[in-house]
PDB file of N, H, CA, C and O in Angstrom:
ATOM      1  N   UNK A   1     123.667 138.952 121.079  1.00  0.00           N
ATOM      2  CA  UNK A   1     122.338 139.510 121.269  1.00  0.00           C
ATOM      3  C   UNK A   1     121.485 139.378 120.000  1.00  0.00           C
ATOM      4  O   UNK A   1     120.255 139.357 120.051  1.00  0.00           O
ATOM      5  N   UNK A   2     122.129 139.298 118.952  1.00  0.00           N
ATOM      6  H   UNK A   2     123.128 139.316 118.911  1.00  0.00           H
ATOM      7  CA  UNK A   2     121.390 139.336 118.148  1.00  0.00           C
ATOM      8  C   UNK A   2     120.599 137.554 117.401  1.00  0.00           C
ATOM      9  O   UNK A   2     119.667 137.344 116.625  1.00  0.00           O
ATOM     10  N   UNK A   3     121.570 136.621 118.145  1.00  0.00           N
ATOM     11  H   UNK A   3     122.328 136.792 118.775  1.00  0.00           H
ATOM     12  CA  UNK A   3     120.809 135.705 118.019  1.00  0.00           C
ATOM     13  C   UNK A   3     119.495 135.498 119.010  1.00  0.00           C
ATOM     14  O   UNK A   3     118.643 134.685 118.651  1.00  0.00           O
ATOM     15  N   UNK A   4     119.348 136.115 120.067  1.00  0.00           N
ATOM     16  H   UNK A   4     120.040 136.775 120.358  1.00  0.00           H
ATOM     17  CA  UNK A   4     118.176 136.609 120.812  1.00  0.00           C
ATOM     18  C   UNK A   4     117.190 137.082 120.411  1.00  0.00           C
ATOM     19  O   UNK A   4     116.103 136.539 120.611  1.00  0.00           O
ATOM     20  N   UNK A   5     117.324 138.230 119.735  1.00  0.00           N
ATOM     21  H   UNK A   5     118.207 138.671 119.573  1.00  0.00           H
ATOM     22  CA  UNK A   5     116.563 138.973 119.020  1.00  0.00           C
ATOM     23  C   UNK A   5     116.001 138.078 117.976  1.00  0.00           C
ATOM     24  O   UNK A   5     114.834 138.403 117.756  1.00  0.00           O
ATOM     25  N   UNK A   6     116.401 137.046 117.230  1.00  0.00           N
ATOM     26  H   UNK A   6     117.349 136.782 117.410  1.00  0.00           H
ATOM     27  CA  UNK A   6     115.955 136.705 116.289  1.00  0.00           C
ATOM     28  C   UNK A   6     114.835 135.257 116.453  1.00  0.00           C
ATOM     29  O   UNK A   6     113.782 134.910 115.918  1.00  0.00           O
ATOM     30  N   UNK A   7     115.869 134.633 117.634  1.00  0.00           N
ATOM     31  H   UNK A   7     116.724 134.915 118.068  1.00  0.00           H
ATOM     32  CA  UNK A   7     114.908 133.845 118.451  1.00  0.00           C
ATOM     33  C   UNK A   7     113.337 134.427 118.933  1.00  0.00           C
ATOM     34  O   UNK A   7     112.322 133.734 118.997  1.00  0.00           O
ATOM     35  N   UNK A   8     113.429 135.654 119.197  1.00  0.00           N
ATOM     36  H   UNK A   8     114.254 136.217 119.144  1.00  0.00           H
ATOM     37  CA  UNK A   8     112.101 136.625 119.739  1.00  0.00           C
ATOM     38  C   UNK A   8     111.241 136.719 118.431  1.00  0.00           C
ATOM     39  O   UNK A   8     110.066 136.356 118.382  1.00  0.00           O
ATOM     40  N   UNK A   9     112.024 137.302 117.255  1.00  0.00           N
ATOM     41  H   UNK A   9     112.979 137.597 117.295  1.00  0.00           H
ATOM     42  CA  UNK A   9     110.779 137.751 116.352  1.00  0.00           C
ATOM     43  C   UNK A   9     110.725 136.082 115.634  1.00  0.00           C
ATOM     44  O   UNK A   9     109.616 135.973 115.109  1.00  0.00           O
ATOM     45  N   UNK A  10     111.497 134.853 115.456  1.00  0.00           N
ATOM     46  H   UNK A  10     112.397 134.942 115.882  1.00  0.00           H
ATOM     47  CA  UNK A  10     110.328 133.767 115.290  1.00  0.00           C
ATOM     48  C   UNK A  10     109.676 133.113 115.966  1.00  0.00           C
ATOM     49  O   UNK A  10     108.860 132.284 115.563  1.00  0.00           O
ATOM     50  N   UNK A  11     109.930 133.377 117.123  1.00  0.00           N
ATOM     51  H   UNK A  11     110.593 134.050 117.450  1.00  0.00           H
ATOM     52  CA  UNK A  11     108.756 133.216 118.297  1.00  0.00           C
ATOM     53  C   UNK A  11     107.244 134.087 117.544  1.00  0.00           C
ATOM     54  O   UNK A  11     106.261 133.711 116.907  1.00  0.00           O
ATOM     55  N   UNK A  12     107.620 135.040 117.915  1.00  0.00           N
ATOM     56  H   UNK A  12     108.419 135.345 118.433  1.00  0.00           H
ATOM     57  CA  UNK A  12     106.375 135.768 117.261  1.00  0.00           C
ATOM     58  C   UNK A  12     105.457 135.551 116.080  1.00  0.00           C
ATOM     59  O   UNK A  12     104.242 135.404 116.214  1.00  0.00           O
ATOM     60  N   UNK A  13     106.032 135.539 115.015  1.00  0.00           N
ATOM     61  H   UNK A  13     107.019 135.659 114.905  1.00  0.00           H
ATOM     62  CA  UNK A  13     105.836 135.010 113.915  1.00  0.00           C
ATOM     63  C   UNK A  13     105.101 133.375 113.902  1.00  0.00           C
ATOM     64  O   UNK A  13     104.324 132.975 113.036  1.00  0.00           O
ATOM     65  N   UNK A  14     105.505 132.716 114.909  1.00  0.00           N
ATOM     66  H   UNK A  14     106.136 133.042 115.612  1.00  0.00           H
ATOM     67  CA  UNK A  14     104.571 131.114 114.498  1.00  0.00           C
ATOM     68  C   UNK A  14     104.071 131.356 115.526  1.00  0.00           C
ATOM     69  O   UNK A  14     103.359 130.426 115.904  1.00  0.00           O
ATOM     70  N   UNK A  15     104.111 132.512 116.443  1.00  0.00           N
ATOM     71  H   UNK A  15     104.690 133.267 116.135  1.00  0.00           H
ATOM     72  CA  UNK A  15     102.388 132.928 117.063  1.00  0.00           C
ATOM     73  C   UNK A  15     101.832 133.289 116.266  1.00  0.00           C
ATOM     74  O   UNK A  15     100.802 132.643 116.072  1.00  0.00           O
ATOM     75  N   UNK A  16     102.026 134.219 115.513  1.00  0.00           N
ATOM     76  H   UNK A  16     102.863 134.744 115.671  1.00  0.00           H
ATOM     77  CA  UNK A  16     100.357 134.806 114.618  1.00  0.00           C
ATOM     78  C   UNK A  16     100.317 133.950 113.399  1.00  0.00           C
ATOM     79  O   UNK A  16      99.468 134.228 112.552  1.00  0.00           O
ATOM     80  N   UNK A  17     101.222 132.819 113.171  1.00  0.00           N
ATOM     81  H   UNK A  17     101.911 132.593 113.859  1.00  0.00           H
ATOM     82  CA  UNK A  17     100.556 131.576 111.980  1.00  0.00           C
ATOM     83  C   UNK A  17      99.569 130.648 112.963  1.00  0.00           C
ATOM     84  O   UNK A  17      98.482 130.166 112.644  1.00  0.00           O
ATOM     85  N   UNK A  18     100.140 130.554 114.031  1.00  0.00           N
ATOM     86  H   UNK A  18     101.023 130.945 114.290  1.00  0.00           H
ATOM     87  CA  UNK A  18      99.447 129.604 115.205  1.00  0.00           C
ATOM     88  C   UNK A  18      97.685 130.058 115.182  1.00  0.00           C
ATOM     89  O   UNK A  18      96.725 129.337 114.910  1.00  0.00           O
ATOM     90  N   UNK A  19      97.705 131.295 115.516  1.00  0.00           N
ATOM     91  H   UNK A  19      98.484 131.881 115.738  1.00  0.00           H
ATOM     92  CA  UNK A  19      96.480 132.076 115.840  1.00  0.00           C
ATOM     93  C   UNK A  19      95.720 132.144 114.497  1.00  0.00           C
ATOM     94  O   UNK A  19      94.520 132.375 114.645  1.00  0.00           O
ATOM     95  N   UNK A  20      96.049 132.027 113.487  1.00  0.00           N
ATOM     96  H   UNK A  20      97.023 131.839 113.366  1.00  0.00           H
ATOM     97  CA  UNK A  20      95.012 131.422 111.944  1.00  0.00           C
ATOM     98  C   UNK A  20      94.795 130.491 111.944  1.00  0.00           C
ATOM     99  O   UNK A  20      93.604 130.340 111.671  1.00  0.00           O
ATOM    100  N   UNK A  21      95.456 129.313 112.166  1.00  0.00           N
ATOM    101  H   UNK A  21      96.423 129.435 112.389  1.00  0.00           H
ATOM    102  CA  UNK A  21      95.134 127.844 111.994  1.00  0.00           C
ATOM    103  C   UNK A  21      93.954 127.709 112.753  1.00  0.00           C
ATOM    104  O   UNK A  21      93.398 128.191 113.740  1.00  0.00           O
ATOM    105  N   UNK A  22      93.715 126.331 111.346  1.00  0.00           N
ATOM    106  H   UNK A  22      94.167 125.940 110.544  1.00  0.00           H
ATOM    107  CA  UNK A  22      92.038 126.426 111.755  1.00  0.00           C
ATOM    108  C   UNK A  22      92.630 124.526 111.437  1.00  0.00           C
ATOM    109  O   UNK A  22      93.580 124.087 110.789  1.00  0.00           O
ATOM    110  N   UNK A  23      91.470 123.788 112.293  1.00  0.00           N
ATOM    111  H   UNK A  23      90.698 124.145 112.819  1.00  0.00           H
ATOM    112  CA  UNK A  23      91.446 122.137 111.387  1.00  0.00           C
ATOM    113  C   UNK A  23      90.829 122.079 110.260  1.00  0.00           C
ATOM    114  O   UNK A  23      89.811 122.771 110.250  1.00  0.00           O
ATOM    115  N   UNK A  24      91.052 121.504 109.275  1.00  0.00           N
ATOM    116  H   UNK A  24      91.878 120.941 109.283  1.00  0.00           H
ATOM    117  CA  UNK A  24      90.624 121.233 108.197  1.00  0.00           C
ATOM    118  C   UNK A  24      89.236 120.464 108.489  1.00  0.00           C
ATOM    119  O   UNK A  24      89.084 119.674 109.420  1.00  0.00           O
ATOM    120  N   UNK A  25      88.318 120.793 107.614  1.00  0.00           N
ATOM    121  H   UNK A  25      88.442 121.435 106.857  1.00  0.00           H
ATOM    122  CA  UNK A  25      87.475 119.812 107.136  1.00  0.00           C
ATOM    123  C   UNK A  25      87.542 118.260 106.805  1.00  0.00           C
ATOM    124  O   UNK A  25      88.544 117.754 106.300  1.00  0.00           O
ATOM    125  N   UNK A  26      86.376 117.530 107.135  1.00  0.00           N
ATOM    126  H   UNK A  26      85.562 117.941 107.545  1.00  0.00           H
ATOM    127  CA  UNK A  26      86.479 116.112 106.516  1.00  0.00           C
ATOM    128  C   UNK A  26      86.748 116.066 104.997  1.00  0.00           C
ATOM    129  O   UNK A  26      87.484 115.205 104.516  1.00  0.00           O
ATOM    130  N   UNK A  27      86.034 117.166 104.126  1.00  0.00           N
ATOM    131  H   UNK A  27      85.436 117.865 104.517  1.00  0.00           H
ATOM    132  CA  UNK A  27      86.169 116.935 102.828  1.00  0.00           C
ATOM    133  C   UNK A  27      87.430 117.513 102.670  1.00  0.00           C
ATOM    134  O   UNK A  27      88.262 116.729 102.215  1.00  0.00           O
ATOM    135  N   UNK A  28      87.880 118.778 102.933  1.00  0.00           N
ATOM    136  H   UNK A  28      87.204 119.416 103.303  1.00  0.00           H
ATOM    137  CA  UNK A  28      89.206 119.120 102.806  1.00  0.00           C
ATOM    138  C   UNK A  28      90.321 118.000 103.489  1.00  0.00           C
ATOM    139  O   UNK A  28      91.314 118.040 102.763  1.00  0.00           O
ATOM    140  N   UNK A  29      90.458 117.384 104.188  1.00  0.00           N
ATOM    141  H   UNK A  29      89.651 117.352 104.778  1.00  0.00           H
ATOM    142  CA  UNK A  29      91.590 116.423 104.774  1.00  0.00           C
ATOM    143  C   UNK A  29      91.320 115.044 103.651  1.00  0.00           C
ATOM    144  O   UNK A  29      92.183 114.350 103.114  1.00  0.00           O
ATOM    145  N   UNK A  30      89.852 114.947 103.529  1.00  0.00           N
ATOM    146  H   UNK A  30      89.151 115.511 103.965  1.00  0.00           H
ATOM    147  CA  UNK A  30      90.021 113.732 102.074  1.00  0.00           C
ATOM    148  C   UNK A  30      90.441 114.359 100.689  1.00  0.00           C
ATOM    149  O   UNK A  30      90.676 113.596  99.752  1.00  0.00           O
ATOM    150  N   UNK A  31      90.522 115.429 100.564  1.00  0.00           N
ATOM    151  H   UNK A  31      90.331 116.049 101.325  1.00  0.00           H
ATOM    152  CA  UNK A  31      90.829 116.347  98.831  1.00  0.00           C
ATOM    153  C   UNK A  31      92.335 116.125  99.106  1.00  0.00           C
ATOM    154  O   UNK A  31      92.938 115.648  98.145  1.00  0.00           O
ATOM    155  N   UNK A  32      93.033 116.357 100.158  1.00  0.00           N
ATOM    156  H   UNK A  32      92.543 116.745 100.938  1.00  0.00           H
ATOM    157  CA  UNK A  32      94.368 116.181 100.400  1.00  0.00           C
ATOM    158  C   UNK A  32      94.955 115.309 100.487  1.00  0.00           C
ATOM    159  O   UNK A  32      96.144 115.559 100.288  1.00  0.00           O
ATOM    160  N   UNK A  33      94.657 113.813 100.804  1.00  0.00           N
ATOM    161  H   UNK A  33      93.691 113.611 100.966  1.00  0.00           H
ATOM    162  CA  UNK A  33      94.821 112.783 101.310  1.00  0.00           C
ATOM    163  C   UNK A  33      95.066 112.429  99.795  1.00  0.00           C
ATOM    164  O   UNK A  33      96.155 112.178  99.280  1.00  0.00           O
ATOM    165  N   UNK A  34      93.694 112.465  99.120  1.00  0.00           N
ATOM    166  H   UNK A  34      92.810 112.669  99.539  1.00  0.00           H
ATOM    167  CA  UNK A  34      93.838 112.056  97.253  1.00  0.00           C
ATOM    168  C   UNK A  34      94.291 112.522  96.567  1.00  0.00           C
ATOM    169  O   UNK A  34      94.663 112.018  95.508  1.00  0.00           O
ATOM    170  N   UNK A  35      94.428 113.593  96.885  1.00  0.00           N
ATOM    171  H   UNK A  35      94.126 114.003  97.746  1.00  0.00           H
ATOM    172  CA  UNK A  35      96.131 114.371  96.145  1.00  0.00           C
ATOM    173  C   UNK A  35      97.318 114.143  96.086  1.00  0.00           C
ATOM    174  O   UNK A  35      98.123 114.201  95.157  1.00  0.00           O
ATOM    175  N   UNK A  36      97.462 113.693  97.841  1.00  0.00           N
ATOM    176  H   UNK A  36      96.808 113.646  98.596  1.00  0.00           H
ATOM    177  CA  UNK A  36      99.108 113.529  97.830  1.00  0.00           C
ATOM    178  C   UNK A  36      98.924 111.302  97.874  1.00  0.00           C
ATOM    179  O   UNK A  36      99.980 110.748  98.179  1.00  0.00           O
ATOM    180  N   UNK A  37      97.942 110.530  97.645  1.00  0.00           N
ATOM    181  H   UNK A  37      97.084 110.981  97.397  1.00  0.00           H
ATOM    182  CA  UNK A  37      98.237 109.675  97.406  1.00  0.00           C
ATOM    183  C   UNK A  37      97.987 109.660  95.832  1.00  0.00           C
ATOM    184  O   UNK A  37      99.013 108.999  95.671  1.00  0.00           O
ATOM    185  N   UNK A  38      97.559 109.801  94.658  1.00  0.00           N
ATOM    186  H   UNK A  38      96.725 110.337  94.788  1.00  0.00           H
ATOM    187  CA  UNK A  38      97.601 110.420  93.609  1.00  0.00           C
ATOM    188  C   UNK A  38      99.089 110.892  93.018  1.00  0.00           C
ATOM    189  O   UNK A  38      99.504 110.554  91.910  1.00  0.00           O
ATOM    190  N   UNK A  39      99.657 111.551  93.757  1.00  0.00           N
ATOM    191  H   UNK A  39      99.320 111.826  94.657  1.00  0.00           H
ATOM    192  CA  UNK A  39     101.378 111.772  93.292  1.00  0.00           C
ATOM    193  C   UNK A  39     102.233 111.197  94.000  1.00  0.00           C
ATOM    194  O   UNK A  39     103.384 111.261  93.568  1.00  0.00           O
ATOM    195  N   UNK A  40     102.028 110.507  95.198  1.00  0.00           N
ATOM    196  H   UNK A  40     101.093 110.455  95.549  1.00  0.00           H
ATOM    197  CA  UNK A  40     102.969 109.491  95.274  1.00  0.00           C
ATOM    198  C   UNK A  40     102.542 108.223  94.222  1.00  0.00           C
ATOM    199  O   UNK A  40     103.450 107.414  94.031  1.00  0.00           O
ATOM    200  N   UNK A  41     101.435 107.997  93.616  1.00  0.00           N
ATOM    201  H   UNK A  41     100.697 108.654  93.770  1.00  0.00           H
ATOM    202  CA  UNK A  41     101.571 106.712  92.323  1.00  0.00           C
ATOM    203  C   UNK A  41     102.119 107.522  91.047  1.00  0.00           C
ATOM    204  O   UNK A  41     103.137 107.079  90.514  1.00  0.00           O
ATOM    205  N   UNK A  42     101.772 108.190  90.742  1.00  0.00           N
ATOM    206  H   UNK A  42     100.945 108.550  91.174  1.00  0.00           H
ATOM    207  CA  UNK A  42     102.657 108.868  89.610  1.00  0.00           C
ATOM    208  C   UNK A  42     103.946 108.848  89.384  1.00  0.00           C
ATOM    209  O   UNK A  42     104.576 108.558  88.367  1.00  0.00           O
ATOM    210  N   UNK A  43     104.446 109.347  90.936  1.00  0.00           N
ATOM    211  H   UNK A  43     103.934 109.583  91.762  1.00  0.00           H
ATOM    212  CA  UNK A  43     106.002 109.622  90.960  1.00  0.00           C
ATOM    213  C   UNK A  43     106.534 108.023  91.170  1.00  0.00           C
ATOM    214  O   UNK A  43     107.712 107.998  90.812  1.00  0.00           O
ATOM    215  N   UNK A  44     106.140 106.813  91.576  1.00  0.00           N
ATOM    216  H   UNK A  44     105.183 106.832  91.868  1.00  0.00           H
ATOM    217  CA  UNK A  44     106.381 105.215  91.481  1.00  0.00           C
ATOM    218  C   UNK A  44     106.261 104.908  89.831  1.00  0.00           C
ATOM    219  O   UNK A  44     107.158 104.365  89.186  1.00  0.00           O
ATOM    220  N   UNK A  45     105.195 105.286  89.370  1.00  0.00           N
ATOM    221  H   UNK A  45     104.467 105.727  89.894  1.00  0.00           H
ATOM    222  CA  UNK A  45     105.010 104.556  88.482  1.00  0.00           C
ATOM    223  C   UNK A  45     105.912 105.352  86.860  1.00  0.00           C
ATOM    224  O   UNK A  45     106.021 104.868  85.734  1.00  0.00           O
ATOM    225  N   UNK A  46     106.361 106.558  87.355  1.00  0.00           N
ATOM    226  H   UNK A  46     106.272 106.951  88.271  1.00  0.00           H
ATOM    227  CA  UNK A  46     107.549 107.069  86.804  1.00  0.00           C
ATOM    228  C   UNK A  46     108.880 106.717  86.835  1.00  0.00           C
ATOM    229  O   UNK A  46     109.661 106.879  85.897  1.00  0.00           O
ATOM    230  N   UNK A  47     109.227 106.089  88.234  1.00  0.00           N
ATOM    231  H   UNK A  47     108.593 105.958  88.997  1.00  0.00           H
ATOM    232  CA  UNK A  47     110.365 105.439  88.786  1.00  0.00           C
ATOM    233  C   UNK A  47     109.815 103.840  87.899  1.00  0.00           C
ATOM    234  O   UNK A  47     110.499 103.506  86.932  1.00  0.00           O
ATOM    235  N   UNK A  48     109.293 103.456  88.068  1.00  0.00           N
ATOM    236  H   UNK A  48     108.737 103.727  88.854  1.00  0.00           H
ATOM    237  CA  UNK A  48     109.178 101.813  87.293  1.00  0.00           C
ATOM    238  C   UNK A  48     109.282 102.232  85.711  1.00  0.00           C
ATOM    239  O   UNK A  48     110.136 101.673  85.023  1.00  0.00           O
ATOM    240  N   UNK A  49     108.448 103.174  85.157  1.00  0.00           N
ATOM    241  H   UNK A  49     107.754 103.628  85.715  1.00  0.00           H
ATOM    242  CA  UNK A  49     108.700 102.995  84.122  1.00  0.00           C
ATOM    243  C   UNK A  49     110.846 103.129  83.149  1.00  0.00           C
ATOM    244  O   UNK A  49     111.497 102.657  82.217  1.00  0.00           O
ATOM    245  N   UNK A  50     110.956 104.104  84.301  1.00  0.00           N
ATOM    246  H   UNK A  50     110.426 104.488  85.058  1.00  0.00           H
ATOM    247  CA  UNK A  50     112.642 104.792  84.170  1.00  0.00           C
ATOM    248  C   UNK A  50     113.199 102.937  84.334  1.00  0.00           C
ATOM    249  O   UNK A  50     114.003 102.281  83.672  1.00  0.00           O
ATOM    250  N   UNK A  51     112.754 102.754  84.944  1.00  0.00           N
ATOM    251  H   UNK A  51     112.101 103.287  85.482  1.00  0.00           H
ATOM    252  CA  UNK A  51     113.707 101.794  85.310  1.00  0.00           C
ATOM    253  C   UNK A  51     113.514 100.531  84.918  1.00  0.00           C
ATOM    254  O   UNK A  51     114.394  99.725  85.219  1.00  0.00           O
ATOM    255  N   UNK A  52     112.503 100.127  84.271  1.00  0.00           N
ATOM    256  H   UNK A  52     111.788 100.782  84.026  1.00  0.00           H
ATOM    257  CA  UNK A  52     112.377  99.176  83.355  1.00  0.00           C
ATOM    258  C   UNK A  52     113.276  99.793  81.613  1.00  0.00           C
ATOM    259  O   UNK A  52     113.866  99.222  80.696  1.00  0.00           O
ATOM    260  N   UNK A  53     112.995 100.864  81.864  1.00  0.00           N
ATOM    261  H   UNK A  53     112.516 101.327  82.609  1.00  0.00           H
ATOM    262  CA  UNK A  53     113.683 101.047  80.344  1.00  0.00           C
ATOM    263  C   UNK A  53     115.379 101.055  80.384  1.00  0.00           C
ATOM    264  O   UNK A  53     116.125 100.627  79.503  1.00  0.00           O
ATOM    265  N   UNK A  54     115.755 101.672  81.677  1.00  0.00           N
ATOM    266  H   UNK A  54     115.149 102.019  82.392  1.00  0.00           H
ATOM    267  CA  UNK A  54     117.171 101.251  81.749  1.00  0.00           C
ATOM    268  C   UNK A  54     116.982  99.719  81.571  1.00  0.00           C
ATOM    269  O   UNK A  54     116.984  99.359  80.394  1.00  0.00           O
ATOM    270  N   UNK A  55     116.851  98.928  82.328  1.00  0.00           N
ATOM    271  H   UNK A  55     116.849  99.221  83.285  1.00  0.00           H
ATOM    272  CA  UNK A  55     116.704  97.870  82.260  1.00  0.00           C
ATOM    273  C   UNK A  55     116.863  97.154  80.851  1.00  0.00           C
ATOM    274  O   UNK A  55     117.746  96.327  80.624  1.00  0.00           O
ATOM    275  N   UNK A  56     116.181  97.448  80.193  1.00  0.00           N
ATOM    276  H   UNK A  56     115.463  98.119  80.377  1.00  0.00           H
ATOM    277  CA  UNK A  56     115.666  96.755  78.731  1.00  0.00           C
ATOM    278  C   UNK A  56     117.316  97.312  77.820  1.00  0.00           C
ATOM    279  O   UNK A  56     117.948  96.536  77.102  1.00  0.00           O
ATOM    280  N   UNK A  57     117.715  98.698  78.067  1.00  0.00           N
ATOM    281  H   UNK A  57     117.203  99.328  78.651  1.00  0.00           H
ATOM    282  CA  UNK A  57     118.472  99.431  77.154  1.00  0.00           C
ATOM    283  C   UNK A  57     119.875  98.863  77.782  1.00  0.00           C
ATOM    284  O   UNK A  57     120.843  98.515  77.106  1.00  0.00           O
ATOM    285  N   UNK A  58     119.801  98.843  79.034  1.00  0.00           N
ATOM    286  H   UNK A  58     119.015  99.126  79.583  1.00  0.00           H
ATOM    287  CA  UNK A  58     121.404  98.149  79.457  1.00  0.00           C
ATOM    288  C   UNK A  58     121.580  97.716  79.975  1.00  0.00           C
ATOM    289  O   UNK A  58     122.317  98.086  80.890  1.00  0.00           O
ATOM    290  N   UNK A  59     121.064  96.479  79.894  1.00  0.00           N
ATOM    291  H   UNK A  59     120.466  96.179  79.151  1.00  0.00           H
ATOM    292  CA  UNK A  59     121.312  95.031  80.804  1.00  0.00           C
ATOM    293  C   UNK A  59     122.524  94.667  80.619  1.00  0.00           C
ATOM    294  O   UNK A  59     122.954  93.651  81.165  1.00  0.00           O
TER     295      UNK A  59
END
């Protein structure tokens, strides 16, 4: 029963996150878009740099 119960209150719970959600804005969905493409080049160009220096140090 008590996995029931628990099934019930997160039912509930991503009802009342459900019932806030709103769509984002054009400018808000582009602020996000350039954010997370922005740290996916960072986090590449962190991986190339790591790995050119292994490279160089122990070929």
């Amino acid at each position: 029963m008590k996995a029931l119960s628990s099934l019930k209150s997160f039912i509930e719970k991503c009802k009342r996150v459900w019932a806030v959600l709103k769509k984002p804005t054009k400018e808000e969905f582009l602020t996000v878009a350039k954010v997370s493409a922005l740290g996916i080049l960072v986090i590449g160009l962190i991986g190339f740099i790591v790995g050119n220096i292994v490279h160089i140090f122990f070929k």
